[in-house]
Structures are given as structure tokens and as C-alpha cells.
C-alpha positions in Angstrom: 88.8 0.7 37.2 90.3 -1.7 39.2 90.5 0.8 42.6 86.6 1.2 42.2 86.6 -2.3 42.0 88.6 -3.5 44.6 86.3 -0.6 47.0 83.1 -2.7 45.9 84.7 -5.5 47.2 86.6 -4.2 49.7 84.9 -5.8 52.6 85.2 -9.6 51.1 88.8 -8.9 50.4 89.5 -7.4 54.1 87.2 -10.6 56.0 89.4 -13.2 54.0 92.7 -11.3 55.2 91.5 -11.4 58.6 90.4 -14.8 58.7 93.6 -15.9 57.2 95.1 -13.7 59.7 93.5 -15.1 62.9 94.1 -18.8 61.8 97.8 -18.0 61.4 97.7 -16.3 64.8 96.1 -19.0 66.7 97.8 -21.9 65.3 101.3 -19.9 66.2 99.6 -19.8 69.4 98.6 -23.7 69.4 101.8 -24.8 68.4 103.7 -22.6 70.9 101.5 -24.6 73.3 101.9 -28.2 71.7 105.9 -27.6 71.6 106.2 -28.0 75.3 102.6 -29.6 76.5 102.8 -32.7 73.6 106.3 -34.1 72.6 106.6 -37.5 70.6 110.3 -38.7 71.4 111.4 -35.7 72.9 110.1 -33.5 69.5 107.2 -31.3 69.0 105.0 -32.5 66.3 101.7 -30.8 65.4 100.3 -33.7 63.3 101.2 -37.1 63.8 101.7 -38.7 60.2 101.6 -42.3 61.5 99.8 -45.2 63.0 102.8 -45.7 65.2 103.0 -42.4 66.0 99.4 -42.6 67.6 100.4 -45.2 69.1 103.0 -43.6 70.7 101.4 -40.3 71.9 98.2 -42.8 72.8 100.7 -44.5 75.5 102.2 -41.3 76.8 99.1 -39.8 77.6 96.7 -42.5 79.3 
């Protein structure tokens, strides 16, 4: 029951695994950038969490 299922549904269940795979793969990709491109205080950060940290990455960029 389940196999004939899961065959019904098969193509929902394979799109969602490659959409989840293809985010991973390009934010692995984005962050492999960032790390080098985008430091704040000589670290990588991939989402500031701060005002001051905005600040920050505001100045080094201009």
C-alpha cells in the first residue's frame, strides 16, 4: 500500500528533494563566496544579526 502510494506521488516527493537539494547547493556555493568576498571584523557572516553590524559592513563597503 504504501509503495503504490508513494509511486502516485512520486513526482511531488522527488521535486521537493530537488528543490531542497539545489537551495543547499547554492547557498554552499553563496557562502563559499561570502567567506572571502564579505568579512565583518575579519569573520565571514552570512546574516548580520545587528544594527551595528549593518552598520559596520554599510562602512566597509561604500
Amino acid at each position: 500500500d504504501i509503495l503504490s502510494y508513494l509511486n502516485k506521488k512520486g513526482v511531488s516527493v522527488i521535486f521537493l528533494f530537488r528543490r531542497n537539494t539545489l537551495r543547499r547547493l547554492i547557498s554552499v556555493l553563496a557562502n563559499n563566496y561570502d567567506r572571502d568576498a564579505k568579512q565583518l571584523n575579519g569573520t565571514h557572516k552570512s546574516h548580520v544579526h545587528s544594527e551595528e553590524e549593518v552598520s559596520s559592513m554599510h562602512r566597509e563597503f561604500q
